[in-house]
BAPAZA-94354 format. One line per 3 residues: number of its first residue (from 1); their letters; for each residue x, y, z of N, C-alpha, C. Coordinates in steps of 0.1 Angstrom, whole numbers, always signed. Each point is the difference from the previous one (the first is absolute). Last residue first. Layout:
BEGIN
NUM = A = X,Y,Z,X,Y,Z,X,Y,Z ~ ... $
END
This chain:
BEGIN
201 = XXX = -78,+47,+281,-7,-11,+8,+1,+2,+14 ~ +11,+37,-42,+6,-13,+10,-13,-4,+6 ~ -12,+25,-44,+5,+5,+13,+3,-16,+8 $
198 = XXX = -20,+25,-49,+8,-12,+7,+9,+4,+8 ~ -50,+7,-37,+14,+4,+10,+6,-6,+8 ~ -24,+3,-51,+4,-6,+11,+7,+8,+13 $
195 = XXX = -33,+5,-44,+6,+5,+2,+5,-10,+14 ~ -14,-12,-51,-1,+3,+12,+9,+8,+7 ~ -9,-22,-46,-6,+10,+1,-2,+8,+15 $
192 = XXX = +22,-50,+1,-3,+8,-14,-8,+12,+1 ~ +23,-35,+32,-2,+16,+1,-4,+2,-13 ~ +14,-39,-12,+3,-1,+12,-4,+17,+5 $
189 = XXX = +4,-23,-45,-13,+4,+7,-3,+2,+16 ~ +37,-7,-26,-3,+14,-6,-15,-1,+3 ~ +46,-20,+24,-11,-9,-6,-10,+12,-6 $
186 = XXX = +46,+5,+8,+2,-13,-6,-13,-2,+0 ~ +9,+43,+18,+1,-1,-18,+4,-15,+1 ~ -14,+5,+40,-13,+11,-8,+7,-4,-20 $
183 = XXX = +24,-20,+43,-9,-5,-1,-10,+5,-11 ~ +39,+26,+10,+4,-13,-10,-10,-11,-1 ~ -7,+40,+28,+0,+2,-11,+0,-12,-10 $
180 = XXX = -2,-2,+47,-9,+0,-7,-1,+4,-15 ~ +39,-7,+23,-7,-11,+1,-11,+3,-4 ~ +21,+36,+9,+9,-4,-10,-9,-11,-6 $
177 = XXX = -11,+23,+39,-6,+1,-9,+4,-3,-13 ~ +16,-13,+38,-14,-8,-2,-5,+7,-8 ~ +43,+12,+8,+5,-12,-6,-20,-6,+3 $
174 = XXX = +7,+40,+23,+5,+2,-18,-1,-11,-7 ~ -28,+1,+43,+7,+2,-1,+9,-1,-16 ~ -38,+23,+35,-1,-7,-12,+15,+0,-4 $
171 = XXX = -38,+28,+39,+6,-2,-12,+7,-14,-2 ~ -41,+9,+23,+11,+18,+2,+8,-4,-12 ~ -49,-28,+2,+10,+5,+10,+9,+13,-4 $
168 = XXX = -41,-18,-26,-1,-12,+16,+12,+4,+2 ~ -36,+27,-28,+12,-4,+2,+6,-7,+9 ~ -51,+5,-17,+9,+7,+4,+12,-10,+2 $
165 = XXX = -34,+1,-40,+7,-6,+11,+7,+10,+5 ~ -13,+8,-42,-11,+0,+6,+0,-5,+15 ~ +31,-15,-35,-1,+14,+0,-12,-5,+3 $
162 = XXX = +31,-34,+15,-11,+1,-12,-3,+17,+2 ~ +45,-32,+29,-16,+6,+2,-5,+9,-19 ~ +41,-39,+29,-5,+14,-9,-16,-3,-5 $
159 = XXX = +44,-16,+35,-12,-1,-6,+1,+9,-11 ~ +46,-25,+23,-11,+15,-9,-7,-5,-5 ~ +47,-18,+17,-10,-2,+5,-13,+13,+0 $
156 = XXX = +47,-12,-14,-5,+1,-10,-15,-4,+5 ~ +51,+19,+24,-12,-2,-1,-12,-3,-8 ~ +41,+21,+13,+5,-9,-11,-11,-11,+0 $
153 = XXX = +10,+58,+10,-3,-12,+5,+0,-11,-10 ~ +4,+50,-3,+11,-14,-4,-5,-12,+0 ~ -43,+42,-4,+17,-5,+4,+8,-11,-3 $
150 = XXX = -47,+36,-11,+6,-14,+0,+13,+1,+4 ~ -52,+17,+6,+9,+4,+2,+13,-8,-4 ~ -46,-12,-19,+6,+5,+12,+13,+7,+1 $
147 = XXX = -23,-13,-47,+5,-4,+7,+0,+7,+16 ~ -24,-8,-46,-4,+7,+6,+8,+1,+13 ~ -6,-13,-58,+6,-7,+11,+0,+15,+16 $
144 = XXX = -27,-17,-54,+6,+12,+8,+3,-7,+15 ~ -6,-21,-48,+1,-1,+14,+6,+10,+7 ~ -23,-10,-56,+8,+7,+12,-3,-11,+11 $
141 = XXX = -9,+2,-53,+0,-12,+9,+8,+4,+13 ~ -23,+34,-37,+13,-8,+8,-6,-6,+6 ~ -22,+33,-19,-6,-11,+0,+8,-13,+2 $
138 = XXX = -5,+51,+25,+2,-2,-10,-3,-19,-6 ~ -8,+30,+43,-11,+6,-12,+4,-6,-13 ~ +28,-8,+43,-14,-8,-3,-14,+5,-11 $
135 = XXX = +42,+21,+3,+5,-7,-2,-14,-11,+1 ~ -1,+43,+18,+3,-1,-19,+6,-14,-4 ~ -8,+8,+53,-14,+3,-12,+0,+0,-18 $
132 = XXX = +39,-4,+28,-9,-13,+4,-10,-1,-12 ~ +30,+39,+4,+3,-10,-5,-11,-12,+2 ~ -12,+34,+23,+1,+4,-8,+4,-10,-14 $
129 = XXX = +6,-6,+43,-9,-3,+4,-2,+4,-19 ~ +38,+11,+15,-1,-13,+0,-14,-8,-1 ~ +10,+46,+9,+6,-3,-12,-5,-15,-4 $
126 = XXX = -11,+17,+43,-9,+3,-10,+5,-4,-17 ~ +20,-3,+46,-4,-11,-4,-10,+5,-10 ~ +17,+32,+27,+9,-5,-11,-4,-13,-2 $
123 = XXX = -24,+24,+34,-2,+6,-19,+10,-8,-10 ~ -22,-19,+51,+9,+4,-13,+3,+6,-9 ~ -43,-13,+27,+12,+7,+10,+13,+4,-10 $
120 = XXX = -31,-20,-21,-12,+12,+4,+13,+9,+11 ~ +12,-39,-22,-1,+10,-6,-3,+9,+9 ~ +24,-30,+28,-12,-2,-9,-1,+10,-9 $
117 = XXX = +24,-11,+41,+8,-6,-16,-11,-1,-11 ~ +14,+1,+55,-4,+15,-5,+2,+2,-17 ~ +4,-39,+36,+7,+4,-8,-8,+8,-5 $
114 = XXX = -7,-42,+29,+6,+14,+6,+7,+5,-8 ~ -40,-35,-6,+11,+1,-4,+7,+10,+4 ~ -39,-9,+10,+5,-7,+5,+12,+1,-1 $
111 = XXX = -32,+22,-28,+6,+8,+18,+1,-8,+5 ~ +2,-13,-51,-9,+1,+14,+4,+8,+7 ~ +12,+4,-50,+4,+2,+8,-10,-5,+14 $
108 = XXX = -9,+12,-46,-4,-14,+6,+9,-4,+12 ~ -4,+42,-34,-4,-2,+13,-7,-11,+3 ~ +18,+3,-46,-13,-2,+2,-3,+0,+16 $
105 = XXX = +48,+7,-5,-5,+8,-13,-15,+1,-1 ~ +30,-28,+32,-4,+15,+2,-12,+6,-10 ~ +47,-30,-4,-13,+4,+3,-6,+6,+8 $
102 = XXX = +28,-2,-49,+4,-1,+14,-16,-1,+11 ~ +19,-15,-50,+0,+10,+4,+2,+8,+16 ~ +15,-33,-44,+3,+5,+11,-9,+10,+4 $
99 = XXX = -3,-40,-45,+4,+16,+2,-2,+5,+20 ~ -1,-40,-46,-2,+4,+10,+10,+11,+8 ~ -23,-25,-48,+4,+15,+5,+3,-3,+17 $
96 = XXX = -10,-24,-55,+3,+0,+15,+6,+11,+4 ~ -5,-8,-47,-16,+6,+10,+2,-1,+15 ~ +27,+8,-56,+0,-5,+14,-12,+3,+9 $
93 = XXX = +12,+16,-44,-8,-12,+3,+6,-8,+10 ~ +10,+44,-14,+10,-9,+0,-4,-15,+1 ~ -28,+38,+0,+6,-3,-9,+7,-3,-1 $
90 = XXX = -23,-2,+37,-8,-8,-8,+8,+6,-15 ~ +21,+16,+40,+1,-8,-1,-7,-11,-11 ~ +4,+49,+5,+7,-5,-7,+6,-15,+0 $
87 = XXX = -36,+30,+27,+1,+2,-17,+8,-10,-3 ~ +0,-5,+41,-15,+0,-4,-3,-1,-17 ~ +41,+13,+25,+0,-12,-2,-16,-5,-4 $
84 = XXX = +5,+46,+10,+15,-5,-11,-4,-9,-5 ~ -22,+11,+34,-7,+2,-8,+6,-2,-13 ~ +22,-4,+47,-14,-11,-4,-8,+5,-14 $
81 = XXX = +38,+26,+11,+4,-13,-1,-10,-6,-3 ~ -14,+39,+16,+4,+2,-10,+7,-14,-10 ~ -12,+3,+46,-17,+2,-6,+5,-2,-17 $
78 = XXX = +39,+6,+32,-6,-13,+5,-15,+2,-13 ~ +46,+26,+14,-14,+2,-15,-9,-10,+3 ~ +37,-11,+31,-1,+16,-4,-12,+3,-6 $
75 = XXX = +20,-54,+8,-5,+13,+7,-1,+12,-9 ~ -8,-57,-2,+8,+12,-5,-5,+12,+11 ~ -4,-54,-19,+7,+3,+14,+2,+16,-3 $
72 = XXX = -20,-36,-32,+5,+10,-4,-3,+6,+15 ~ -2,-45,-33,+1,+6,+7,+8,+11,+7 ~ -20,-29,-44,+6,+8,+8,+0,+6,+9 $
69 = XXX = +0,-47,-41,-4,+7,+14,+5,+17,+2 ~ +9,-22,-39,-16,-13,+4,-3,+9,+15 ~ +37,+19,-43,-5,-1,+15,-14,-10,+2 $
66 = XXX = +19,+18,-44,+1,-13,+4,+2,-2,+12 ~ +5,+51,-5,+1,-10,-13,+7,-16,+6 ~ -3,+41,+28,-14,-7,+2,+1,-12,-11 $
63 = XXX = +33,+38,+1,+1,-9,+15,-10,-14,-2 ~ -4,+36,-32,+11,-7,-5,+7,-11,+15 ~ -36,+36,+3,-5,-11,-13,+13,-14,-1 $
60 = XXX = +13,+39,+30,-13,-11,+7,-4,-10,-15 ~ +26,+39,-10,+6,-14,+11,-13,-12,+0 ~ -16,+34,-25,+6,-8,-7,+9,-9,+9 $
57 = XXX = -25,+28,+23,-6,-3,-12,+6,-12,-5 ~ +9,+25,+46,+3,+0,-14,-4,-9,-12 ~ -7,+1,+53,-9,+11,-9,+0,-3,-13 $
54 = XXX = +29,-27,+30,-12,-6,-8,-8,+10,-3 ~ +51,-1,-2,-4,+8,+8,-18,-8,-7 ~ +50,-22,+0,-8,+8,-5,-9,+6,+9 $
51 = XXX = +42,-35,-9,+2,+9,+5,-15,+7,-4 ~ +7,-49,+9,-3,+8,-15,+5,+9,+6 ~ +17,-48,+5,-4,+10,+4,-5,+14,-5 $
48 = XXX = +0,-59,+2,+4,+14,-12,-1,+10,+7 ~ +3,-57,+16,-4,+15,+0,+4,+7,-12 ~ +9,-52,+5,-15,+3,+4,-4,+18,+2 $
45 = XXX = +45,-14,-13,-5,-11,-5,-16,+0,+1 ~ +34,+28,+20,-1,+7,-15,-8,-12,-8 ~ +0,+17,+54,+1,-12,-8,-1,-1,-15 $
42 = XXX = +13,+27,+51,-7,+4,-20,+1,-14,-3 ~ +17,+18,+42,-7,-14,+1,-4,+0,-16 ~ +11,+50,+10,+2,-11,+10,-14,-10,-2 $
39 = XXX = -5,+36,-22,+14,-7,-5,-2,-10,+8 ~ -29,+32,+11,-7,-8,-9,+14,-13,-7 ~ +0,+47,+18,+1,-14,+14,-3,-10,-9 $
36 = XXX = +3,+38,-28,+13,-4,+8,-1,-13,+7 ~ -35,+29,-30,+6,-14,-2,+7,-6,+12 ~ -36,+38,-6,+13,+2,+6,+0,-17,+3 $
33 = XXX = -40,+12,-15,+10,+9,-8,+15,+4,+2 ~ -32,-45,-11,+2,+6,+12,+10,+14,-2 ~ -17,-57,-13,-4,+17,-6,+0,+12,+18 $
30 = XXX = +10,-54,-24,+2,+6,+15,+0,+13,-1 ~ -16,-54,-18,+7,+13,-7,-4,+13,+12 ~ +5,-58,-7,-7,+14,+6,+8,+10,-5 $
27 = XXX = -14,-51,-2,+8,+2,-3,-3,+17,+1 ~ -14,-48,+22,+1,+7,-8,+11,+12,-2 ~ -2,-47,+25,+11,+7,-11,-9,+9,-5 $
24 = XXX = -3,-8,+57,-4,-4,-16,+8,-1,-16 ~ +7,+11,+52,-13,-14,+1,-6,+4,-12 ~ +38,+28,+8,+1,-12,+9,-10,-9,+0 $
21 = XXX = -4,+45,-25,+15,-11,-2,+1,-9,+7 ~ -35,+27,+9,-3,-8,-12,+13,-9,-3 ~ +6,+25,+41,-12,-7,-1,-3,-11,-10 $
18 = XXX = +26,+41,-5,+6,-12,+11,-3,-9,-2 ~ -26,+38,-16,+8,-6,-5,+10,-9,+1 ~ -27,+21,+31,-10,-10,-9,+10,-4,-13 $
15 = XXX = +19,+29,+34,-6,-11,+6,-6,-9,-7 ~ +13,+42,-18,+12,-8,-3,-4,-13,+10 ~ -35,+32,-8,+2,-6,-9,+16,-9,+3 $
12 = XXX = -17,+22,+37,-16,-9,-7,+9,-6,-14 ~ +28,+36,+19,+1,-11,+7,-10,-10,-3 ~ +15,+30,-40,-6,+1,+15,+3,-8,+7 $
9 = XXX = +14,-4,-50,+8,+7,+14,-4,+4,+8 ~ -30,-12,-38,+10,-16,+10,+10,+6,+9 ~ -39,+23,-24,+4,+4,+11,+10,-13,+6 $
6 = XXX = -30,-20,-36,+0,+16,-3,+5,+6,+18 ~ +6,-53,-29,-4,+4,+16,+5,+18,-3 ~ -19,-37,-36,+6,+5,+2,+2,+6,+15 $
3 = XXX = -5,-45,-21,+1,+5,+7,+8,+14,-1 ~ -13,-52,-26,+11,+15,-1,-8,+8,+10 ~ +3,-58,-2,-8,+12,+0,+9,+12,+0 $
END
């Protein structure tokens, strides 16, 4: 399988890219505008790395050629990325999408949960929420991913909860959301059209 991973120099993307190299042969391509860390471990047999920017039109077109998957870990423009890829993934005839957001976004947050993380309390969860919404308006085969807070931990122990659900905890660790990803692009009905969220056990 080809895989592209959009933001692979974040910490979300160089965990999930780890990830695929150790419990699979696909084969990934690693988009990101600052290449550097991305050296370390390279595997010139299963990676490519792109240097690009996903606003850009033509990067992005030329990232996406013969991709089956992509996922896309990103900050800054967040609303703006998701619409990039909206447009210019059905002309690359690619349809898998899974995409980061954070949660919070549909105030599903309980007041069980001790964390002040909800839109209505949030403004900065608005982008993201933004992204969500243009991304479930389009006709991709998405998984919007909804994570907790996330850390080191080496823990692959994580519910996850259906949009419309409240949120079952605080946060979530990199290597479970790594695992859910590689579960999403190996089965394409797995989360289909959904939104998930995923918080420790």
């Amino acid at each position: 399988m080809r895989i592209l991973i959009i933001g692979a120099s974040g910490s979300i993307g160089q965990v999930t890219r780890k990830y695929f190299i150790q419990h699979s042969s696909d084969y990934l391509t690693l988009m990101a505008r600052h290449t550097t860390s991305l050296q370390k471990d390279f595997n010139p047999n299963r990676e490519q790395i792109f240097s690009g920017d996903a606003l850009d039109q033509q990067q992005l077109q030329a990232a996406l050629e013969k991709q089956e998957v992509v996922f896309a870990a990103v900050s800054g423009q967040i609303p703006q990325i998701a619409q990039a890829l909206v447009e210019q993934m059905p002309r690359a005839h690619v349809q898998r999408l899974i995409f980061i957001t954070s949660m919070g976004i549909y105030n599903e947050i309980p007041p069980t949960v001790e964390i002040s993380g909800n839109l209505k309390d949030n403004p900065a969860l608005k982008p993201y929420r933004q992204a969500a919404d243009i991304i479930e308006a389009s006709k991709l085969n998405y998984t919007i991913i909804r994570p907790g807070w996330f850390d080191n931990a080496a823990d692959t122990d994580y519910q996850l909860t259906q949009k419309g659900e409240l949120f079952g905890g605080h946060d979530v660790s990199r290597i479970s959301i790594a695992n859910l990803v590689f579960r999403l692009a190996h089965d394409p009905q797995l989360g289909s059209r959904a939104s998930l969220g995923i918080n420790r056990v």
